[in-house]
DSSP file (Angstrom, degrees, kcal/mol; ACC not computed):
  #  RESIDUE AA STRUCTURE BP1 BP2  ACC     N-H-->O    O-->H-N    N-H-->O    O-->H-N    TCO  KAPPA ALPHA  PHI   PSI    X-CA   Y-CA   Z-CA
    1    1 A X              0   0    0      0, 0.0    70,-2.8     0, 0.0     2,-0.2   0.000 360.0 360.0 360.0 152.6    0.0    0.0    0.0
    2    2 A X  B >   -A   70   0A   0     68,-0.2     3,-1.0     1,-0.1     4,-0.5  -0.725 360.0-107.8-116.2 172.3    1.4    3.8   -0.7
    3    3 A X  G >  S+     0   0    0     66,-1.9     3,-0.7    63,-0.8    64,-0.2   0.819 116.0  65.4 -61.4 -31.3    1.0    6.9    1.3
    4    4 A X  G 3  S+     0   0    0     62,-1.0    -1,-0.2    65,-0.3    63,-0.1   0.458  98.7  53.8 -76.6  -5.2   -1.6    8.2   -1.4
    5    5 A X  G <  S+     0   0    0     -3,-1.0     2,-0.3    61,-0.2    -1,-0.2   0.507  82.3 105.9 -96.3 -36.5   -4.0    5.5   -0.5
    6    6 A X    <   -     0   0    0     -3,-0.7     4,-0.1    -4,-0.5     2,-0.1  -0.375  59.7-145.9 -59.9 109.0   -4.2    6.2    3.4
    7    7 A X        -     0   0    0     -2,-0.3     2,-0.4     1,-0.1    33,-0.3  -0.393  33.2 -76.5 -70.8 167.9   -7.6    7.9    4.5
    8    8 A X  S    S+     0   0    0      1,-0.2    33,-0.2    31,-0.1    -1,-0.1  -0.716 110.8  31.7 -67.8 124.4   -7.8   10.3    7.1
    9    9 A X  S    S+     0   0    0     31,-3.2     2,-0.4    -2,-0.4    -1,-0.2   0.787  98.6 120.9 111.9  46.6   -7.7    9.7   10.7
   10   10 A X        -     0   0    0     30,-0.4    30,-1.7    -3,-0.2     2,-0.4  -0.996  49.3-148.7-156.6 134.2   -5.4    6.8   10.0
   11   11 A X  E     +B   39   0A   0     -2,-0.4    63,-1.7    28,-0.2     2,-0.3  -0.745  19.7 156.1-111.7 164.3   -2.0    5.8   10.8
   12   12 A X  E     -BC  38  73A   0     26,-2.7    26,-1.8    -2,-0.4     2,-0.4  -0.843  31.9-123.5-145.8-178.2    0.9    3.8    9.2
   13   13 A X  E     -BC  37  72A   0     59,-0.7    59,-1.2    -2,-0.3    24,-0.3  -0.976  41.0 -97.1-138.1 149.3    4.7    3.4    9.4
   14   14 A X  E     + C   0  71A   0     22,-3.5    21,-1.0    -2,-0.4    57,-0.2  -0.293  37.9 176.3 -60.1 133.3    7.0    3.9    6.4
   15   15 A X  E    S-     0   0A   0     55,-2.9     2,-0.3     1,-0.7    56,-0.1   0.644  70.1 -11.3 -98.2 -55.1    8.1    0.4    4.5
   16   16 A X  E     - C   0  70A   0     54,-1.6    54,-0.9    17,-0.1    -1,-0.7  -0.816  49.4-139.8-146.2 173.7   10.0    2.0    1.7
   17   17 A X  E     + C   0  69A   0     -2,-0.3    52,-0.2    52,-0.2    51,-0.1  -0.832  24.9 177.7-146.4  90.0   10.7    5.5   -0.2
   18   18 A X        +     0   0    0     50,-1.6     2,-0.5    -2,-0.3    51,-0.1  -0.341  32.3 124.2 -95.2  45.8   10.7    4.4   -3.8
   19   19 A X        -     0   0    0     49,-0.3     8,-0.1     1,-0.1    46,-0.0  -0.955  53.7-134.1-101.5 120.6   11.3    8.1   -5.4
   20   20 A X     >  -     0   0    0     -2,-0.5     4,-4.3     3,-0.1     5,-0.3   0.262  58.1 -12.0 -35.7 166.2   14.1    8.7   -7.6
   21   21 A X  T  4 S-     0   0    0      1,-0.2     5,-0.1     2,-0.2    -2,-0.1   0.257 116.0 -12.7  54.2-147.8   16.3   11.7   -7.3
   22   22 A X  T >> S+     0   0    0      2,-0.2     3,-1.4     1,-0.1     4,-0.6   0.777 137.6  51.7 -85.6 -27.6   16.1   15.1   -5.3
   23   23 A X  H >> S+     0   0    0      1,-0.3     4,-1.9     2,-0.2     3,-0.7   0.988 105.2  54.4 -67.3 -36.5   12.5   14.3   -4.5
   24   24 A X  H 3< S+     0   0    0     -4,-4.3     4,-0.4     1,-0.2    -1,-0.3   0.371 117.4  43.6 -53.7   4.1   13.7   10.5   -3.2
   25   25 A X  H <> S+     0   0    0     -3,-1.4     4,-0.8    -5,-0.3    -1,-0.2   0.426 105.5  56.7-137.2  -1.3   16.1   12.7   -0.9
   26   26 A X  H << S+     0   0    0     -3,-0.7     4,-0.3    -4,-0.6    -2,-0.2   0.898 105.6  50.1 -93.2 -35.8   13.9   15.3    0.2
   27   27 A X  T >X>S+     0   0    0     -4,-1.9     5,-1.3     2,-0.2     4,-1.0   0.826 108.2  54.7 -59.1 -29.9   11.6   13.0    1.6
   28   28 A X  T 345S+     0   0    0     -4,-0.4    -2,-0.2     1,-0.3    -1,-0.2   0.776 112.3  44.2 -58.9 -53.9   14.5   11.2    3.4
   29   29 A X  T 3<5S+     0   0    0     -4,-0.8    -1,-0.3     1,-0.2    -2,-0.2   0.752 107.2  61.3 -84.7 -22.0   15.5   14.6    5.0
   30   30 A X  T <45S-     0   0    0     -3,-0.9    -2,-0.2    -4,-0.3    -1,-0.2   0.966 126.8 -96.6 -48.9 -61.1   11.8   15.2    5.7
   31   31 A X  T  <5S+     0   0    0     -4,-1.0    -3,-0.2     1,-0.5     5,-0.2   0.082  78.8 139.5 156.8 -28.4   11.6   12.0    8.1
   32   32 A X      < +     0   0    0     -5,-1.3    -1,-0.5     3,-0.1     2,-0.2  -0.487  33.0 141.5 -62.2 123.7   10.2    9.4    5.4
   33   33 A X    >   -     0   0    0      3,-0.1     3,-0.9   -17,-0.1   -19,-0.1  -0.488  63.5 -91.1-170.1 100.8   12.6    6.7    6.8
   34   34 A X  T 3  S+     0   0    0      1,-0.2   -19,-0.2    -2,-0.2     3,-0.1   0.149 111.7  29.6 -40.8 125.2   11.5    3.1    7.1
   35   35 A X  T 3  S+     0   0    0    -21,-1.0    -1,-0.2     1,-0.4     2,-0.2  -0.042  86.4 116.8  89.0  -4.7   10.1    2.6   10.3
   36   36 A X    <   -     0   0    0     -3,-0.9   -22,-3.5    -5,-0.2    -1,-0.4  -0.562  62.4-106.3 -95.1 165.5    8.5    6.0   11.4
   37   37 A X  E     -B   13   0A   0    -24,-0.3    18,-0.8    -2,-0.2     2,-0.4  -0.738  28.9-159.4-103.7 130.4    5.1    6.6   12.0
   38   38 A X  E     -BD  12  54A   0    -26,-1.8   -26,-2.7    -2,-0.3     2,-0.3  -0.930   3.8-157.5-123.7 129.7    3.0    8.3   10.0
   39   39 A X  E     -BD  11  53A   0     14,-1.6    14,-2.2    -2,-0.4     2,-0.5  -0.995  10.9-150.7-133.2 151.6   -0.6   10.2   10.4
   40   40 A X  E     + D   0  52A   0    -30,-1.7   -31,-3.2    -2,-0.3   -30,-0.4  -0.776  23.7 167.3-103.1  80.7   -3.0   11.0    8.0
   41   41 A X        -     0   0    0     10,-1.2     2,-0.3    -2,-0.5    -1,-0.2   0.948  55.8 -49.2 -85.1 -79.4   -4.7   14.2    9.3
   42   42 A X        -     0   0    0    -34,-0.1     2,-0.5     9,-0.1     9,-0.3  -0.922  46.8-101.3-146.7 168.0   -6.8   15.4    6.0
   43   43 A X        -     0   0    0     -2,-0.3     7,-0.1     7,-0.1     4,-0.1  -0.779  36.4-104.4-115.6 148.8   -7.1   16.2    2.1
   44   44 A X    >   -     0   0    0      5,-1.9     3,-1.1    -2,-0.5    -1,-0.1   0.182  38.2-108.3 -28.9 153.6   -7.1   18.8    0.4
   45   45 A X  T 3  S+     0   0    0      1,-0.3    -1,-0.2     2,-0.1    -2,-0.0   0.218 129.9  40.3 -78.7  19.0  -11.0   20.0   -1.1
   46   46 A X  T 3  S-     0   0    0      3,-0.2     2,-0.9     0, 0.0    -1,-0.3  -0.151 127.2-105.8-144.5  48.4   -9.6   18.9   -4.4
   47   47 A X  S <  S+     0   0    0     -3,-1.1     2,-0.3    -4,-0.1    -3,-0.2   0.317  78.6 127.1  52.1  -4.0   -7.6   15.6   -3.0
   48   48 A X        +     0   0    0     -2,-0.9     2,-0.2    -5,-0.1    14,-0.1  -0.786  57.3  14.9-156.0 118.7   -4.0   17.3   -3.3
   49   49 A X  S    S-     0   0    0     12,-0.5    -5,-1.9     1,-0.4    13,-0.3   0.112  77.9-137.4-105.7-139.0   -1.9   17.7   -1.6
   50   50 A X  E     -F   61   0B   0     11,-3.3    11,-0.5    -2,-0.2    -1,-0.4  -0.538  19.0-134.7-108.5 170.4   -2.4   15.2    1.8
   51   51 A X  E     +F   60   0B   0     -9,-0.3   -10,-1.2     9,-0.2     2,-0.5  -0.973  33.0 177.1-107.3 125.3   -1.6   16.7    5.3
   52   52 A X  E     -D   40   0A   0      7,-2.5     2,-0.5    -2,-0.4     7,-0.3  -0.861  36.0-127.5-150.0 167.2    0.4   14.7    7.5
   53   53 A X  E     +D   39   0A   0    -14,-2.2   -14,-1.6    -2,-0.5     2,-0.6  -0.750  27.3 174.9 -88.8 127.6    2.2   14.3   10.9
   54   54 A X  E >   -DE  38  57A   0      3,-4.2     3,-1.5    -2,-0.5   -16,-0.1  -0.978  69.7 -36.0-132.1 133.7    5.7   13.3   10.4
   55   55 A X  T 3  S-     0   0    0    -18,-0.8     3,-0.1    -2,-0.6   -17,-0.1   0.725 127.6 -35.2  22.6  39.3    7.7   13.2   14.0
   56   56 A X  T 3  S+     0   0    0      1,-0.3    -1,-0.3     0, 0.0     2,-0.2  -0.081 119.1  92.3 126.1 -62.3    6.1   15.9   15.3
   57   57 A X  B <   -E   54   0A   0     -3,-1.5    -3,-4.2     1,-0.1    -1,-0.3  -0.432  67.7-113.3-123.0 152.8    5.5   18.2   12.5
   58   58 A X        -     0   0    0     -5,-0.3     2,-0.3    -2,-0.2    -5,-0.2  -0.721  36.2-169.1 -73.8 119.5    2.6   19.0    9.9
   59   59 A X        -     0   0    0     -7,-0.3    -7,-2.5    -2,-0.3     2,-0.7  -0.937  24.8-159.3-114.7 117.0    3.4   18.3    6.5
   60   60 A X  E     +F   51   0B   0     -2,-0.3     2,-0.5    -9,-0.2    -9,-0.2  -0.706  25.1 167.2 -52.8  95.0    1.9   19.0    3.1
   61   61 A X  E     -F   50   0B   0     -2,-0.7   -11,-3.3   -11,-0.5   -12,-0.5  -0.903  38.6-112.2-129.4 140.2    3.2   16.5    0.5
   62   62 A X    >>  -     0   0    0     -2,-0.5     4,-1.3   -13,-0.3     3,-0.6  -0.453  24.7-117.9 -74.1 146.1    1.6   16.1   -3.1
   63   63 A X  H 3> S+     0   0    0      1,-0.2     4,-0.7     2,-0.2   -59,-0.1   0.755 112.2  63.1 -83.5  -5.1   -0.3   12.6   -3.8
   64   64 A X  H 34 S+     0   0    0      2,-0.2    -1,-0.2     1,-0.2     4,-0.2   0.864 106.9  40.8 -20.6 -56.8    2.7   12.3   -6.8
   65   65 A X  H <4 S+     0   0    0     -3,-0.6    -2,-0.2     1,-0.2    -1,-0.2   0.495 111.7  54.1-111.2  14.4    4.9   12.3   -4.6
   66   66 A X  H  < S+     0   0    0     -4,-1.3   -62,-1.0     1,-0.1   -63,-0.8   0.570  92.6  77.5 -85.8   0.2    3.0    9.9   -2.0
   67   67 A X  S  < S+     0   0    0     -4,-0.7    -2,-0.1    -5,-0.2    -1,-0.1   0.770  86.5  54.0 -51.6 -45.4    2.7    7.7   -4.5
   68   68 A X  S    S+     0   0    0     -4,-0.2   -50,-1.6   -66,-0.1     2,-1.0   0.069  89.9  89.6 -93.4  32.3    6.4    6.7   -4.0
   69   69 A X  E     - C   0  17A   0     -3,-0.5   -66,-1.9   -52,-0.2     2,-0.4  -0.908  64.3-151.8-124.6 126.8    6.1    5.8   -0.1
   70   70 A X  E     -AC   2  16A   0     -2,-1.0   -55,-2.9   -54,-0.9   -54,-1.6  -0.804  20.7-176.9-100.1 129.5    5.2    2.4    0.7
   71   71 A X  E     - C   0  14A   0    -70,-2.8     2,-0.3    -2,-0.4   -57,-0.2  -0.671  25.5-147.3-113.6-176.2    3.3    2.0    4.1
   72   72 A X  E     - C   0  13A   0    -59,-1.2   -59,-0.7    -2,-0.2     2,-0.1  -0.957  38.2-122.2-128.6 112.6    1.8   -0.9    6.5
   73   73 A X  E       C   0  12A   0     -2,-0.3   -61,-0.3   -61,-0.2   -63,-0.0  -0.519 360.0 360.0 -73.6 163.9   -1.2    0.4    8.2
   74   74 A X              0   0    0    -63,-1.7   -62,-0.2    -2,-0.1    -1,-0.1   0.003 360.0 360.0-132.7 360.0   -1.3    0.4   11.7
């Protein structure tokens, strides 16, 4: 399952970070690191991007590039 899939109100932990490139390394520096725990506070009124809780902090990430994060939900 990918991050872009995850409803709101829902939690997971990171599996994988399958993005290429500076985006694959931006999530990396975000937190996206296999094992952390991730929650799924809400979407956008037009589905993008997601809002989410990364270690603490609020994040806005586009569902493109949640596409490339593999979870397990929780």
């Amino acid at each position: 399952m990918t991050l872009d899939e995850m409803k709101p109100g829902n939690e997971c932990r990171v599996v994988k970070v399958d993005v290429e490139g500076v985006a694959g390394q931006r999530l990396l520096d975000m937190g996206f690191i296999p094992g952390t725990l991730i929650s799924i506070i809400r979407n956008a009124p037009l589905m993008d991007p997601i809002d989410i809780r990364v270690k603490g902090y609020m994040l806005a990430l586009r569902r493109s590039e949640a596409r490339g994060v593999e979870v397990t939900p929780l």
